[in-house]
Residue, then its C-alpha position, 0 to 999 in steps of 0.5 A: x500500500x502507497x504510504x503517502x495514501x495511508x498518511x493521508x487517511x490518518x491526515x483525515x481520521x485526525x481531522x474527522x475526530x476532532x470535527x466529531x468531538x465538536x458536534x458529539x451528542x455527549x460532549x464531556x460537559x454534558x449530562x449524558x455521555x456519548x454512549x448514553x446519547x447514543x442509546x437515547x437516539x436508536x429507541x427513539x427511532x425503534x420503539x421497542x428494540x431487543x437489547x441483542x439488537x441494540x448490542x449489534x447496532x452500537x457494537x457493545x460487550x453484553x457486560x458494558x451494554x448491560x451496566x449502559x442500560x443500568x445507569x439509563x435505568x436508574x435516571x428513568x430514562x429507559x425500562x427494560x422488559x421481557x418480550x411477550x413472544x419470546x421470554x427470552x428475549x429482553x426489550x428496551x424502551x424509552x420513558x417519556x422523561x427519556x423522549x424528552x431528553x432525546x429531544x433536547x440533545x437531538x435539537x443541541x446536535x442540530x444547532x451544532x450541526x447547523x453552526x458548523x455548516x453556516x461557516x461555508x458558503x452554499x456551494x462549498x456546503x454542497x460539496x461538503x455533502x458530497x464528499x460524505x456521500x462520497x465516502x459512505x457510498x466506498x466505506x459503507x453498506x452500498x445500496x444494491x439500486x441506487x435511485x435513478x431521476x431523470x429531469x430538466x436541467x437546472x441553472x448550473x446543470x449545463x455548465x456542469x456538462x461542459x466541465x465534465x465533458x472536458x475534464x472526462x474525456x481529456x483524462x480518458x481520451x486525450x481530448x484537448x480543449x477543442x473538444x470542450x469549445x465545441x460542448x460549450x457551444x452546443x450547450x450554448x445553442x440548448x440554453x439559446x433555444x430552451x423555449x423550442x418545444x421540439x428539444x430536450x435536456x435531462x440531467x440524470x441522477x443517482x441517489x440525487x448526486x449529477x452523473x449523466x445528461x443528454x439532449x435531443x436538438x433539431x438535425x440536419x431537416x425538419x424530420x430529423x432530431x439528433x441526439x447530442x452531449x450523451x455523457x455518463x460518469x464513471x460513478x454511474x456505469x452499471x447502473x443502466x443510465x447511458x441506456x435509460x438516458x438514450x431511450x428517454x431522448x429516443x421517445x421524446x423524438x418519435x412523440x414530437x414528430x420527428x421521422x429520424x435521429x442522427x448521433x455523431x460519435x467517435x470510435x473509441x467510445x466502444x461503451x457509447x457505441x453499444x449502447x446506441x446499437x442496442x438501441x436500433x442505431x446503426x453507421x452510416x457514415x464515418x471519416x477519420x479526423x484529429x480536429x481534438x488532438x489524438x487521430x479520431x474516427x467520427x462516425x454517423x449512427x442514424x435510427x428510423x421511426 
């Protein structure tokens, strides 16, 4: 393992410890301890809960849960009980003076929370919050189906195409910032005409996070849409959003009239490339050319209603 990439998780860990010890439940001069507010936060979110449940979530020795519960016990926060279904299991439940207490720390932690927040601007917010998805997406239990949205950009949302299409494709394809300029200006032309009934942008989300787009613009004839900026991070692939993306533009040509869609592409986009084939497209045209640094093959896909 790289030692600069271990140091710099350590980096972090020591950050993180000390962001957390600001924003604990149960910071030291508090009445509750962190393992008390904790119990406190997980009965008031299930009600009853078996204690080998509550052991299991909060990763406790049956002997130090047991002397926890005690001491909650004994300031009447808490009641311990044996199930009517199973007498060998116990429950655990909260007092209402133990509701009560939750609400108050819960409302502290909040105001915390929201202290710590109001010190960034909205956009550096926004990426705090992604970093933390970020990390319990690769450091948690992962959804097995992640939410997929498809909806109208929002201001920002075609600027964002641009700034992906240009970073995406010079890391992975060596395309210069010609290749940007000519997104720029087609995205330009979508926000010119956001007014024409006859095209389309979605912005493709998962889990509410920005990971692909795609337009449907007017072609070469009054019969002909062509589809345009089909982008897709890398987060996304598996998910099913280049197919879902392609079969939403595809749709929305054929119920505004149009006979036909064109796409252009180049070759070394083998995932887009099966994508649009599986979706009925098929070449009809290419010729080589370098216009974004590297030697390129474009090529004309065409689908017919």
């Amino acid at each position: 393992m790289n030692d600069e990439r271990v140091a710099a998780v350590r980096s972090f860990n020591r950050l993180y410890t000390a962001v957390i010890g600001v924003l604990d439940e149960g910071p030291a001069d508090a009445e509750y301890s962190l393992p008390e507010a904790r119990v406190l936060f997980e009965l008031a979110h299930q009600d009853p809960m078996p204690v080998t449940d509550l052991r299991k979530r909060l990763d406790l020795d049956a002997g130090y849960a047991s002397r926890l519960l005690a001491r909650l016990e004994s300031r009447g926060l808490i009641v311990r009980e044996r199930s009517e279904e199973d007498a060998r299991r116990q429950l655990v439940r909260p007092t209402a003076a133990g509701r009560d207490a939750f609400a108050v720390l819960n409302r502290r932690s909040a105001d915390r929370i929201g202290g710590l927040l109001r010190r960034f601007a909205d956009k550096d917010q926004q990426r705090l919050l992604a970093a933390m998805r970020t990390i319990g997406d690769l450091v948690g239990d992962r959804r097995r189906d992640p939410a997929l949205v498809l909806r109208p950009p929002r201001p920002g949302d075609l600027g964002w195409v641009v700034e992906r299409h240009g970073a995406l494709y010079a890391r992975e394809y060596g395309f210069d910032a010609r290749f940007e300029a000519l997104v720029a200006r087609i995205a330009a032309d979508f926000l010119a005409a956001h007014d024409d009934p006859r095209q389309a942008f979605w912005i493709a989300e998962l889990d509410g996070e920005r990971v692909g787009g795609i337009g449907c613009g007017r072609g070469p004839d009054a019969d002909t849409a062509k589809l345009r900026l089909l982008l897709l991070e890398p987060s996304a692939r598996g998910h099913g959003v280049g197919k879902r993306l392609v079969t939403e533009c595809v749709e929305f040509a054929r119920a505004h009239g149009y006979r036909a869609m064109e796409l252009s592409t180049v070759s070394v986009l083998g995932a887009a490339r099966s994508i649009y084939r599986a979706a009925g497209f098929r070449l009809v045209g290419e010729h080589d050319f370098d216009d974004w640094g590297p030697k390129l093959t474009d090529e004309t896909w065409r689908l017919e209603f």
